[in-house]
C-alpha positions in Angstrom: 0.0 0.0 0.0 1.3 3.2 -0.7 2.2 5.7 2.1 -0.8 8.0 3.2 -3.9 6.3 1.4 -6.1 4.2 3.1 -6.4 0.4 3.6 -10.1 0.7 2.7 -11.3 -2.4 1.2 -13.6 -0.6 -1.6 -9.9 0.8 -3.1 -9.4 -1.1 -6.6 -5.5 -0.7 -7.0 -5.8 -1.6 -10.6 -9.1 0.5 -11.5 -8.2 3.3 -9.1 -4.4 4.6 -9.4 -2.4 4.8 -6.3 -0.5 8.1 -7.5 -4.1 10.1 -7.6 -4.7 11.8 -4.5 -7.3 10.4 -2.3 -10.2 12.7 -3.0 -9.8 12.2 -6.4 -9.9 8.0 -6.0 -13.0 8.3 -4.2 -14.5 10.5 -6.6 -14.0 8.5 -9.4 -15.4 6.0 -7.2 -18.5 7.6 -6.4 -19.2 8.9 -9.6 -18.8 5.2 -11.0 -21.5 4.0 -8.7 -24.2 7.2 -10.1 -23.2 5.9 -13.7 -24.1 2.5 -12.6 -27.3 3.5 -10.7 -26.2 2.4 -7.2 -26.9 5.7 -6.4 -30.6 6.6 -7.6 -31.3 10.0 -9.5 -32.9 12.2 -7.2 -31.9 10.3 -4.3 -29.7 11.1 -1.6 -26.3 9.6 -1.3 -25.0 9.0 2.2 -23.6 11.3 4.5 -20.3 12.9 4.6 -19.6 11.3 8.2 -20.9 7.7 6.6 -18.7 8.1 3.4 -15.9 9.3 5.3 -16.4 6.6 8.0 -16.8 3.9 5.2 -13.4 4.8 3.1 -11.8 5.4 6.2 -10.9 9.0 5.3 -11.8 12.5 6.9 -14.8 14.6 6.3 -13.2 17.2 3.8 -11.6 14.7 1.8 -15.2 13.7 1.3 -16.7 17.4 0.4 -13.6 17.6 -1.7 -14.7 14.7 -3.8 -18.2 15.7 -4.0 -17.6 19.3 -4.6 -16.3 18.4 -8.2 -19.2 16.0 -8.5 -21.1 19.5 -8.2 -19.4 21.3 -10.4 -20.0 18.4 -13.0 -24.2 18.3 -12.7 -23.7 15.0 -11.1 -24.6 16.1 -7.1 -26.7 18.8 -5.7 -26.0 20.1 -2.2 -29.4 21.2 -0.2 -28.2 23.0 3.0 -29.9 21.0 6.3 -31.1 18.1 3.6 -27.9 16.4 2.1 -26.8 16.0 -0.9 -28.7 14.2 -3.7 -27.9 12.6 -7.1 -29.0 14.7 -10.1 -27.6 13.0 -13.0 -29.8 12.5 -15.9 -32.9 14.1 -14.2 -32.5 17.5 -16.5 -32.1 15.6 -19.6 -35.8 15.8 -21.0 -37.0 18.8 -19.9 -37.3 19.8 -23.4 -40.3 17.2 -23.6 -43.4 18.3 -26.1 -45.8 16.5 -23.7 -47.9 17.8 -20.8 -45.8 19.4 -18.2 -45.1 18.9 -14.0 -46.2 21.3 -11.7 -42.6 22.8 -12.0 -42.0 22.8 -15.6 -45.4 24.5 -15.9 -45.1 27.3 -13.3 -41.6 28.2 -14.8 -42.7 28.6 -18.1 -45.4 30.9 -16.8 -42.0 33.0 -15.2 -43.4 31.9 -11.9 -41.1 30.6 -8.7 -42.6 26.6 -7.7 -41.6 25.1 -4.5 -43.2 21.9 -2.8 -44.1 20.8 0.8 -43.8 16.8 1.3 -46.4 16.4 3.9 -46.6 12.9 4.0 -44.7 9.8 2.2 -45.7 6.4 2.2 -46.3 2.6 0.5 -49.6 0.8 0.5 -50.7 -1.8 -1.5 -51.8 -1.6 -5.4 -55.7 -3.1 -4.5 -57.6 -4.3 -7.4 -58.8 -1.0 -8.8 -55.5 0.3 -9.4 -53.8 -3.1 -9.8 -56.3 -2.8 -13.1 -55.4 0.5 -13.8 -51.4 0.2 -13.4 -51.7 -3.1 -14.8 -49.6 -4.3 -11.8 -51.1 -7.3 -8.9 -52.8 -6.8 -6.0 -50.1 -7.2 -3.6 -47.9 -4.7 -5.6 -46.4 -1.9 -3.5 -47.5 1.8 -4.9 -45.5 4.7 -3.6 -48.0 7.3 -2.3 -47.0 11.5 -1.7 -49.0 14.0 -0.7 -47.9 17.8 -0.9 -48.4 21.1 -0.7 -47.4 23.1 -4.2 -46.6 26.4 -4.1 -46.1 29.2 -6.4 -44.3 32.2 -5.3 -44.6 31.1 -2.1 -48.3 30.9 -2.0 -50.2 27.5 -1.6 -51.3 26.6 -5.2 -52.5 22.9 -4.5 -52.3 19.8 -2.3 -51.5 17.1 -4.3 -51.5 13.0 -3.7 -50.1 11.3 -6.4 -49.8 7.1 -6.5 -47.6 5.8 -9.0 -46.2 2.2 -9.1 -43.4 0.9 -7.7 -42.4 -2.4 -10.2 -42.5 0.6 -12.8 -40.2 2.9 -10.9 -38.0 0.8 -8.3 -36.2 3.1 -6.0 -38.9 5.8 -6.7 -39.6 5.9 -2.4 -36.2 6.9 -2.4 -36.5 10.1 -4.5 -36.9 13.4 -2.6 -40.1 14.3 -4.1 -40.0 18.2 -2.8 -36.7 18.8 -5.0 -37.1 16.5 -8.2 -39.9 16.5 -10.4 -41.9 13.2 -11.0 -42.5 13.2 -14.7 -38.4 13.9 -14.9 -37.8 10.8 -12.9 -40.6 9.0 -15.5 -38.6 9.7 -18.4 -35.5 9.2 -16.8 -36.5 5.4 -16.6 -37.7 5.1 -20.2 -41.8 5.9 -19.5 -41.9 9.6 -21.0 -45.6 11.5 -19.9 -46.9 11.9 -23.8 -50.7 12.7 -22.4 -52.5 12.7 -19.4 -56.3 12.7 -18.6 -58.2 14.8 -16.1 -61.5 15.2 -14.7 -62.6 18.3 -12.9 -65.2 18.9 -10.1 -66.3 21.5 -7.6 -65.6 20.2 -4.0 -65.4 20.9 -0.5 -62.4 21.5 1.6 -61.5 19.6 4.2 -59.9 21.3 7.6 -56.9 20.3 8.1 -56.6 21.4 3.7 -58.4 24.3 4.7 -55.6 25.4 6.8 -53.0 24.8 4.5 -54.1 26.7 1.5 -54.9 29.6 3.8 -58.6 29.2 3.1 -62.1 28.3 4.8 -64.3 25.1 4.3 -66.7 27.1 2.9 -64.6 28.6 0.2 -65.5 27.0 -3.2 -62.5 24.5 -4.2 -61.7 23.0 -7.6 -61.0 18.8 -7.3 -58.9 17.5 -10.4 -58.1 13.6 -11.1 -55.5 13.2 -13.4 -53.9 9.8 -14.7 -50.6 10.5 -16.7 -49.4 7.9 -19.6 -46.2 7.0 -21.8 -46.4 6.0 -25.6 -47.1 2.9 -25.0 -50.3 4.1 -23.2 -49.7 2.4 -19.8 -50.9 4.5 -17.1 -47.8 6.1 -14.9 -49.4 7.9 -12.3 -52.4 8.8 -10.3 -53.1 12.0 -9.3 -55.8 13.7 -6.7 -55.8 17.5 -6.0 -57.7 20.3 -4.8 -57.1 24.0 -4.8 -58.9 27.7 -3.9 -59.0 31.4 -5.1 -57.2 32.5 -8.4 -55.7 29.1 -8.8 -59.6 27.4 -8.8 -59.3 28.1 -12.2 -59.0 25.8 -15.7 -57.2 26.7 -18.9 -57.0 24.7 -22.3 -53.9 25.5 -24.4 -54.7 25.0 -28.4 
């Protein structure tokens, strides 16, 4: 072993070469395992005290190595969140077909943001193990969360999408990475999506969260998205109040 690297066992002496300095080695190291999807887009990748404790290094040697994962579009660094993989996530947002709640709101020169309220897996059931063509028993990854726009409360949304279609999708912090992104991403591009609108009534803990009353009239919209080969992706519940109760058809 050569004097001041580590006796790690994850150094590869022949793949890794002993005269790089050690930030660099792990690096290349880490940035192999996003290329090979060990490390899921839009997922977080450990800690700097776990990576530091698991290549038997320090903590900067770590933010050295990711800091030019960073620079590269590879990593993203949220402040009190971690640092999260964002390779290949950015790659189709020039997409034709209906756009997320962030794509959409940009384009409009708005500022989105999202709350995660809740995350969580429940079985598929038999109406949506018909739906996402998927058994019974199947595990579907369920979100709920508050969409903002400018930092007002646009929507809450609960979205239920499939987990055999989208393994590692629990993983994915939802409040940073778009959905449809993560879709395409995995070779299911949204190419049309099919909504249903209805008046509704608030409920009070929603109430409370767009800033409204119960009695305030509220706009309910279902919405299943789909990829070419028309197989359903995603199902979507939401309900919003005031100027964004509203409903607009692009020709």
């Amino acid at each position: 072993m050569t004097k001041g690297y580590s006796s790690a066992p994850w150094l590869n002496e022949d793949a890794e070469p002993a005269h790089l300095p050690l930030y660099l080695r792990i690096r290349r190291t880490i940035r192999s395992q996003i290329d090979s999807g060990a490390f899921t887009p839009g997922a977080a990748i450990p800690s700097e005290s776990d990576l530091a404790q698991q290549y038997g290094t320090t903590k900067l040697t770590i933010r050295n190595a990711i800091d030019g994962l960073i620079d590269e579009g590879l990593l993203f660094r949220v402040q009190g969140k971690g640092t999260f993989v964002t390779h290949g996530l950015q790659a189709n947002s020039s997409s034709r077909g209906p756009r997320g709640f962030r794509a959409s709101q940009s384009d409009l020169q708005h500022h989105p943001s999202v709350r995660v309220l809740e995350t969580s897996l429940r079985p598929a059931g038999a109406h949506y193990a018909r739906l996402f063509e998927v058994s019974p028993e199947s595990d579907l990854f369920q979100v709920r969360r508050l969409n903002r726009v400018d930092g007002e409360p646009f929507a809450i949304e609960s979205a239920l999408v499939p987990c055999e279609l989208f393994p590692g999708i629990e993983t994915i912090d939802v409040s940073l990475f778009s959905l449809y992104e993560f879709y395409a991403l995995r070779g299911h591009e949204v190419v049309r999506a099919q909504e249903w609108l209805e008046a509704c009534r608030l409920k009070p803990r929603e109430a409370q969260l767009l800033r409204g009353s119960v009695d305030d009239p509220a706009l309910g919209i279902r919405c299943v998205s789909y990829d070419a080969n028309d197989r359903a992706l995603e199902y979507v519940t939401s309900v919003a109040i005031g100027k964004y109760a509203c409903y607009s058809v692009l020709q």
